[in-house]
Each structure stands twice: as C-alpha cells, then as structure tokens.
N, C-alpha and C positions, 0 to 999 in steps of 0.2 A: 559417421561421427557419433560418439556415443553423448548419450544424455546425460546432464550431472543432476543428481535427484537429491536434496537438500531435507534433511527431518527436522522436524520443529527446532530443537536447539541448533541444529547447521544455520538455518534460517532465518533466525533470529538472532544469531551472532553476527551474519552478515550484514542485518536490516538495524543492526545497533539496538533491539529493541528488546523487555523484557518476554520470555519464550511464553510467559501466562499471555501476554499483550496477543501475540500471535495465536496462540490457542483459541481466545476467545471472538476473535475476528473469523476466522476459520470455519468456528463454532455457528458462528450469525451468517455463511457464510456473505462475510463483506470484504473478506481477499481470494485473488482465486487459489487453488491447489489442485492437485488431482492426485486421485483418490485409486489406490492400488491393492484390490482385496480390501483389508480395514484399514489398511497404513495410509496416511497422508503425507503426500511430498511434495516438492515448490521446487520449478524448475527458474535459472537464468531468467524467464522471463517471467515468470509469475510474479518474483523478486523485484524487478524492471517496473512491471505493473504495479504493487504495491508503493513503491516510491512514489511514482507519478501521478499517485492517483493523492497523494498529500501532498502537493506540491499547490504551490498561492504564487500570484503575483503580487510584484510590488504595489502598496497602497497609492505610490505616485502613479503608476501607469493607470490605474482605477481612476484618479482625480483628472487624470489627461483625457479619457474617456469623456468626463461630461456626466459620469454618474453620482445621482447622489448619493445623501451621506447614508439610508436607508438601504437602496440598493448596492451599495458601497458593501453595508455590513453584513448583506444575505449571500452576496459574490464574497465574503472572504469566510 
C-alpha cells in the first residue's frame, strides 16, 4: 500500500492551520515529519499525531479528579 506524503501546504490545509503555523513547529521540531533529502513531508500519521498531541480535556472531568485549581491550570 503506498504511502501518502503530504507538503507543508497539503498539511496544513488538512490540519486547518496556517502553513507559516506548520513551518515553524517543524522548524522547533515540535511536530514530527520526516525528512526526505531537504524536502519535508507529514505522513496520515504524523497528521494524527499533531492533532492529538492539542487535544485537552474537559475542565469538568479536571474538577471530577479532585485537582486543584493550580494543578487544574498546569494540566490545561
């Protein structure tokens, strides 16, 4: 099965995000990609991975926890 390999604008059109946004996470690498010769490209899951890695719970399931409102604010 072949691999879909996504370029910065692919990438960012799918992540709803502006493509500078992605460049500079990239950049710090603080998303993953991989890296082919100089081209950089983001696979299904790297995409996947990016999502998930912004993703928060609900403030209510935080308060169901029993944590305060300090710890509250370092977990969101």
């Amino acid at each position: 099965m072949p691999i879909k390999l996504y370029t910065f604008a692919e990438a960012a059109e799918q992540l709803h995000v502006p493509e500078t946004w992605l460049r500079k996470k990239a950049s710090a690498r603080a998303v993953p990609f991989t890296r082919l010769g100089r081209h950089i490209r983001f696979t299904d899951e790297h995409l996947g991975h990016i999502v998930g890695a912004g993703e928060h719970p609900p403030l209510a399931d935080l308060r169901r926890q029993g944590l305060s409102r300090r710890a509250r604010r370092a977990a969101g």
